[in-house]
Each structure stands twice: as C-alpha cells, then as structure tokens.
N, C-alpha and C positions, 0 to 999 in steps of 0.2 A: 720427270725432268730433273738430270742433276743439277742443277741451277737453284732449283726450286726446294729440291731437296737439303741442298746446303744454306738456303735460308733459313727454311723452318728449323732444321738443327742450331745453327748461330742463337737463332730467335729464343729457342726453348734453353739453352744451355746457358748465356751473355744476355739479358737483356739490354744492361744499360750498350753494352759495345755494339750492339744489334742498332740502340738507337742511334750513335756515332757513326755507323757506316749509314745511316740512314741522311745524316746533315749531311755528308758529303756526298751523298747523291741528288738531295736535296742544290747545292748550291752547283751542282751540275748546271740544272738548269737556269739558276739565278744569274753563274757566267757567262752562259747562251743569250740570256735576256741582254746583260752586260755588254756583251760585243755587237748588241743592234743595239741599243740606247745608248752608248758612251763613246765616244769617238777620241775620249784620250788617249795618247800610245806614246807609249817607254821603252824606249830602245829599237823604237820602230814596229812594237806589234803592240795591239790595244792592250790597255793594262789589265782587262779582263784574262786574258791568252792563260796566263799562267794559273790565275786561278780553276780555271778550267780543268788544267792538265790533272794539278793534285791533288782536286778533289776525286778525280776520276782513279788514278794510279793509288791515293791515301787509303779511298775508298775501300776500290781491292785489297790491299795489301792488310786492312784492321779483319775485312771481311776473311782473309785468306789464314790468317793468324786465328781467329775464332773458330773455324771450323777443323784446321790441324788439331789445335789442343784438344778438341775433341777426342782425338784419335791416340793420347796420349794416357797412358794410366797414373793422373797424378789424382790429388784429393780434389774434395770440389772446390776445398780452402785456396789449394794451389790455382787452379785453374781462374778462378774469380779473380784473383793478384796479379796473375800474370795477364790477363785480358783487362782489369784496367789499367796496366800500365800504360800497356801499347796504346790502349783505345785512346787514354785521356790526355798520352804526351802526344799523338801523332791529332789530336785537333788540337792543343794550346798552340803545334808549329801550325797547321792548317789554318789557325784564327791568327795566327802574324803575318801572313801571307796574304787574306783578303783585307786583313786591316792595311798593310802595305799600300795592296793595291786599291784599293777604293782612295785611298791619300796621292795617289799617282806616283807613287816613289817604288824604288827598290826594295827586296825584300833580302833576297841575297847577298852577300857583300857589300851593304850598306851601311859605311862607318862616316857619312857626312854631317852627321851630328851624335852628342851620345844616349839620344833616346833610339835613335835608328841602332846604333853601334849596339845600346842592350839586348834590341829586340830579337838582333841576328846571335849575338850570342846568347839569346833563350834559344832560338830555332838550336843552334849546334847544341845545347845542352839537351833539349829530349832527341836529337837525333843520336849523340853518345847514349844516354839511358838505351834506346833497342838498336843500339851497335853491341851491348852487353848482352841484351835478351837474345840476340841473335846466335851469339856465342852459347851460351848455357844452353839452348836449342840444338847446337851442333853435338856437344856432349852428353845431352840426353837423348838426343835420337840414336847416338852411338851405343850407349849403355843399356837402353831399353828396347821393349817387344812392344812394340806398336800394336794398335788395334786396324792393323790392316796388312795387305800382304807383302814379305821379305822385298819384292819388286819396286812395290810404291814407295814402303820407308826407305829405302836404297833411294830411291829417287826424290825423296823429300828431303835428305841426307844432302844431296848433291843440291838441292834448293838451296839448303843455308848455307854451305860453303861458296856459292857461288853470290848469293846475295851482300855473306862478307865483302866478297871483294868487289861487287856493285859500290858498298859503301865504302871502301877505300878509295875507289875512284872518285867520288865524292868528294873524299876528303884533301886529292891532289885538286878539283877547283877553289877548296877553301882555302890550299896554302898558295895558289899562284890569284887566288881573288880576284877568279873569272873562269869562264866555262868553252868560251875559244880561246886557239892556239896559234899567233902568227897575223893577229889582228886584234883590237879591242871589240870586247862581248858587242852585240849589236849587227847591221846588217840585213842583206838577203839568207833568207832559211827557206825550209820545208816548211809547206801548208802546216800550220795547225802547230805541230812539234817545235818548228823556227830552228832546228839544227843547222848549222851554217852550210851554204853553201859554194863559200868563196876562202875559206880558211879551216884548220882543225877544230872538231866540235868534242869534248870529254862528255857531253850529255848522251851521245850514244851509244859509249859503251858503257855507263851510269845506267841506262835506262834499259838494255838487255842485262845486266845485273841485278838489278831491284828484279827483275820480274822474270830469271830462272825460278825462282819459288814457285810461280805460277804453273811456268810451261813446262817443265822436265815432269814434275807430279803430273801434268795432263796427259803427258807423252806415255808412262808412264800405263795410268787409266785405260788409255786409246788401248797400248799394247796389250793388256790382261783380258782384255773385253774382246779383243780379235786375233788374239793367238794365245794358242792354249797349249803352250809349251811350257815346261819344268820352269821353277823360280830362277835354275841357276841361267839359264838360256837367255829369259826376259831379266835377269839381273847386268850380265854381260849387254844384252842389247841396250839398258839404259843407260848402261856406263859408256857406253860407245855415243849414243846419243846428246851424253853430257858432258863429252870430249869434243864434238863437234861443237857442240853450243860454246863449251869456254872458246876454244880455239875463235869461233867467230868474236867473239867479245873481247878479244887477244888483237885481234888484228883490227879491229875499231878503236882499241884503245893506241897502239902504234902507230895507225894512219891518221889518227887525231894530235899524235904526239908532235910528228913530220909536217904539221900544219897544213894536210888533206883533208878537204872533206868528203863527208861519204859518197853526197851526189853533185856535181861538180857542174852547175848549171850558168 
C-alpha cells in the first residue's frame, strides 16, 4: 500500500518529524473529542473546528515534506535540517492554534491584546521560515535529478510553485486581516471547512494552494502507473493538468475577490 509505504520510509529516514506528524494526528482526534464535549463557538463554529482542520492539513503537509526529501539526493546532514525545520516551526504554529483555541479566542488576526498580537506574529514568523523552504525547493528541484521519474519531479516542480502562491494568498488575508471578502469573517459556511457561503471566501483558493503539493505529484503517480507512454507525453499531460489545477485556483481566488462565494446557499 502506498500510504503504508510512505510511512515506513518517513519513519526510518525522520524520526523525530515521523513523531510530529504523529501529534497532529494524534489531536485529530482530541478535536473530534472537542467538538462533542465543548459547545464553545467563535465566530459561530465551535472553537475546536479549526483545530481540527490543521492538524489534519499540518499533518500532511510535514508528512508530504518528509517523504519528498527522500527523493532528493542531498546529505543525510542536509536532510535532518531541513526536516526539522519544517517539522518543529509547523507544531510551534500548530501549538498556538490549540492553545488559542482551548482559550476561546482567535488565533489568526488577533491583535486584542499584546500577548494575542505576539502569538500571531510567532504563527507568521515560522510560516515565513517554509515560505523560504519552499522557495530553495523550487530551485533545487530545478537543478537536480530526483530520485524518481522526469514526470513526477516535473510534477513535484509544479507542487511548489504552486504552493508558493497558496501562500501568497495567505498572505493577502494577513494584509486585509480576514479571510472573507464583502462581509466580516464569520457566518453561514460549508460543513466542517466553514467557507463562506453568503460572501467572498480567500480560504479556497488558500486551501487548493497549500495542497497542489499533494495532488499534481498524485496525479502524476496515477498517470505513470496507467499509462505507459514516453516521459515527454506524461510530462506534457501533467503540465496540462497543472494548468487546469492553477486556472481553477485563479478563479476561486477572483470570485472570492468580487465577494462571491463558492457555494452560494
């Protein structure tokens, strides 16, 4: 099973980052607990909701980061540095966020005092550290021969450029501090995700950003495994596929801009 197989690799190459994705799966279920035992709500969803999300999304994304470098011909020095960066600044923000929320306050854009004010600008200071990692990723996937096929690195290629610009959008809710467009944050949303449903929402084209990394390299996988055609074929068809994908996250970010949302209930 590739699931299974990408663990055991994580595990053997990253211990300590193996156990990082491990708390954030871990408090998976402690926010499930959360939202039947706590009936406090922020902003109109229980104050668990969120932690929920980024333990699940954090999760991936340390887990998705461990198993690439894998595939990377750096030292084992290199590897070890760059796995705890990510591992240890993406739980310092993941522990301001349940500490946040177990306080019932804001985690985001919360300057109502100056210990709240520090804590959000701690979260933007290790989210800038792997807006950097992200970058040097793009240049070395540029410059080097992967340990896997011209298709997939092509398509890992297209991860991190595309993730860049997840986190630029990001960074447009941190300069207008708030994540809807045409109403204050808050509201009717979608189950679970709480994307606006009555105004523009920047968290959904935020949120197919962060996680091109994931699906273009999957798409990617799928293609090599069921068609078995020349690299340049399968490289063109992923570039085609990661022209579709921005394009879609183009147009979520515009119809969020125009203060539409996506599902308009």
């Amino acid at each position: 099973m590739f699931l299974k197989q990408i663990l055991n690799t994580v595990k053997k190459q990253s211990p300590i980052l193996f156990g990082i994705v491990l708390i954030h799966f871990v408090f998976i279920l402690i926010s499930l607990i959360g939202l039947f035992i706590d009936d406090r709500s922020l902003m109109g969803v229980n104050v668990w909701t969120k932690p929920l999300k980024f333990s699940v999304s954090g999760g991936i994304y340390i887990l998705t980061i461990g198993y690439f470098i894998t595939l990377y011909p750096f030292s084992k020095r290199k590897k070890d540095i760059l796995n705890n960066i990510v591992s240890w600044t993406m739980l310092i923000e993941f522990g301001i966020i349940i500490y946040q929320a177990s306080r019932g306050v804001q985690s985001h854009y919360n300057k109502d005092t100056n210990f709240d004010a520090l804590l959000f600008a701690g979260m933007g200071l290790m989210v800038l550290i792997n807006f950097f990692i992200m970058l040097f990723f793009i240049f070395e996937t540029i410059r080097l021969k992967l340990r896997t096929t011209r298709s997939i690195q092509f398509a890992i290629l297209l991860g991190w450029i595309i993730i860049v610009v997840g986190s630029w959008i990001g960074q447009q809710m941190i300069n207008q501090m708030s994540h809807n467009v045409g109403i204050a944050d808050g509201g009717a949303g979608l189950p679970l995700v709480n994307w606006s449903t009555i105004a523009g929402d920047l968290r959904v084209a935020h949120f197919f950003g962060l996680h091109g990394l994931q699906i273009i390299p999957l798409f990617a996988l799928w293609l090599s495994n069921k068609w078995k055609a020349a690299n340049k074929y399968q490289i063109i068809t992923v570039f085609a596929f990661g022209l579709i994908y921005s394009s879609w996250i183009g147009y979520t970010f515009y119809q969020a801009k125009q203060a539409i949302p996506l599902i308009n209930l």
